[in-house]
Structures are given as C-alpha cells and as structure tokens.
N, C-alpha and C positions, 0 to 999 in steps of 0.2 A: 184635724180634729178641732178642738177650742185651747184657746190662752186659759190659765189658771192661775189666780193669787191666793192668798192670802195661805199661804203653805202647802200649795196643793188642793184646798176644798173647794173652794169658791171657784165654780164653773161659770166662764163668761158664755152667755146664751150667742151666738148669732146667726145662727144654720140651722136643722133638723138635726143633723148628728149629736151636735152639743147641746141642743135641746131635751133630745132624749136622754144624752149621756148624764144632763144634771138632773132627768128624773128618775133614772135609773139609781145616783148615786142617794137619792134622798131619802132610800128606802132601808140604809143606814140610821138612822134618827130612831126609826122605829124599830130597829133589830137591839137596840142600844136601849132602849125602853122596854121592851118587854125582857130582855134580860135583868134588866133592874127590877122587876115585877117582880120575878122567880125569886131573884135575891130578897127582895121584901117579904115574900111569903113564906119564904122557908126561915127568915127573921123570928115571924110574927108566929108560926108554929114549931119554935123551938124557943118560947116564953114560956116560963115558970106554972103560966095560964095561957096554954094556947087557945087561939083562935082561931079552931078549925074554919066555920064556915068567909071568915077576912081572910084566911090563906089562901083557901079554895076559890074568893072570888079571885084574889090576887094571880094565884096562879092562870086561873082562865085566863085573866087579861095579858099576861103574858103570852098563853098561845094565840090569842087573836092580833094581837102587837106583830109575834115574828110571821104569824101565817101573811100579815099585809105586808112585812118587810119582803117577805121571798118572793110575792107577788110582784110587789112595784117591782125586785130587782127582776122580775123574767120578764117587764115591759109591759105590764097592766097598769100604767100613769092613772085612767083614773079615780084609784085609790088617794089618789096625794093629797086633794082636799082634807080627806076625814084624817088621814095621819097628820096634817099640817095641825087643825082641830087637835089632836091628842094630843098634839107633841108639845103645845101651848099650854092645853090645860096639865099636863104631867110633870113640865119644868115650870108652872107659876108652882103647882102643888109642893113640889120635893126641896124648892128654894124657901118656901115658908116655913116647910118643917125646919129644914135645916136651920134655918134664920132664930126658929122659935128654939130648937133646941140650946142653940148656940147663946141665947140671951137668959137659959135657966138652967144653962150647965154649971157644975164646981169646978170644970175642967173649959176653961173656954177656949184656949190651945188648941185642944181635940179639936172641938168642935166647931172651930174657927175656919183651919182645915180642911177639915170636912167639907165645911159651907162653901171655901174656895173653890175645892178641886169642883165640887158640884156645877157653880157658875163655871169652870173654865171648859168642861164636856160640854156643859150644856150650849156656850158659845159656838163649839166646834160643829156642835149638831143643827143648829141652826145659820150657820153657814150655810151647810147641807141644805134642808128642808128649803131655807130663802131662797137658794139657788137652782132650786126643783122646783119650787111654785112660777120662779121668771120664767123656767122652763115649760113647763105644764102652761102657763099661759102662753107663751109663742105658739105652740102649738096650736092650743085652742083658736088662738086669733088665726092663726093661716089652716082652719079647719082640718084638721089631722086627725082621724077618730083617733080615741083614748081607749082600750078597753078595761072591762074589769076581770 
C-alpha cells in the first residue's frame, strides 16, 4: 500500500493504490465540515431569536458537505476539487470567527481555546484534503478517469 507520516494522515502518493487511498481518505475533511454545519445551525436556531431561514441554509449545507464526503469515500474523486474549494473557504471562515470572537470576549481563555482546538482539526484536515489533491492529481496526470 503507501508509507504514512505525520500520525497516520499524511498519505505519500506513489502508485494508484495510494493514490486513490489519499482520495478516498479526503473525503474526511468534508464529513468533518458538514457536521460542524449541523452544529452551527442547530446553534443559530436555538438563539433567543432564531434564525430560521441561516439555520436552514446552515443545515442544507451540511447535507450537501456529507452527501460529497460519502461520495468521494465510494471512489467518485472527481468531487475533490470543489471539497478542496469548500474546505479552504470554510476553515478561512470559522478561524476568523473564532479569531474575532476570541479578541471581544470577557472570557479570552474560552475562547482562546476554542480558537486552538479549531486550528489544530483544521490542520489534521488539511493533511487529508493536501494529500487527496497530490492524489487526484497523480491520477489525473497518468489519465485515470475520475467519476462523479
């Protein structure tokens, strides 16, 4: 199969096998993302003043996140681009909040925290995803259809 560092995630590309194996596993990133969707929306509609229709978008996005995560994992790679896309613009997003909260909290402890554990998933994920995209492109260069 392939060599693995960085604890496991980081899939070295250099065959088909591990090729697919790291685009298969990148579809992690985005099952990891649409559950944090869920978690936001069920946030954002259990406020004092919820916001139905930002929950509802919330939640959609969540089912469109895991419907790609199940995909890439049954071997439809090429999804991986647009997750690679989400998954950039979803961890700039959730590092700013967190950033912003973190710098107008009374509690910067919390929410210091917070901001950590955020960056240190989001590293884990992006293992993943980089290591999918190496993949997805081996692929692509040794022509390998991709489906969706």
């Amino acid at each position: 199969m392939s060599d693995t560092k960085l604890f496991g995630i980081w899939i070295i590309v250099r065959d088909h096998a591990s090729a697919k194996e790291a685009v298969r596993m990148s579809g992690l990133p985005a099952l990891v993302m649409g559950g944090n969707a869920f978690v936001m929306a069920a946030i954002v509609a259990a406020q004092a003043v919820p916001n139905l229709p930002l929950a509802a978008a919330m939640a959609a996005v969540g089912v469109g996140l895991i419907g790609l995560a199940f995909r890439i994992r049954a071997g439809h790679g090429a999804w991986l681009p647009l997750v690679f896309f989400l998954f950039l613009l979803f961890a700039g997003a959730t590092t700013y909040v967190s950033a912003a909260q973190w710098m107008v909290s009374p509690q910067p402890v919390v929410f210091g925290l917070k901001l950590v554990s955020s960056v240190v998933i989001q590293l884990f994920c992006i293992a993943l995803v980089g290591a999918g995209m190496i993949g997805w492109a081996w692929l692509r260069a040794k022509k390998i259809p991709l489906t969706f």
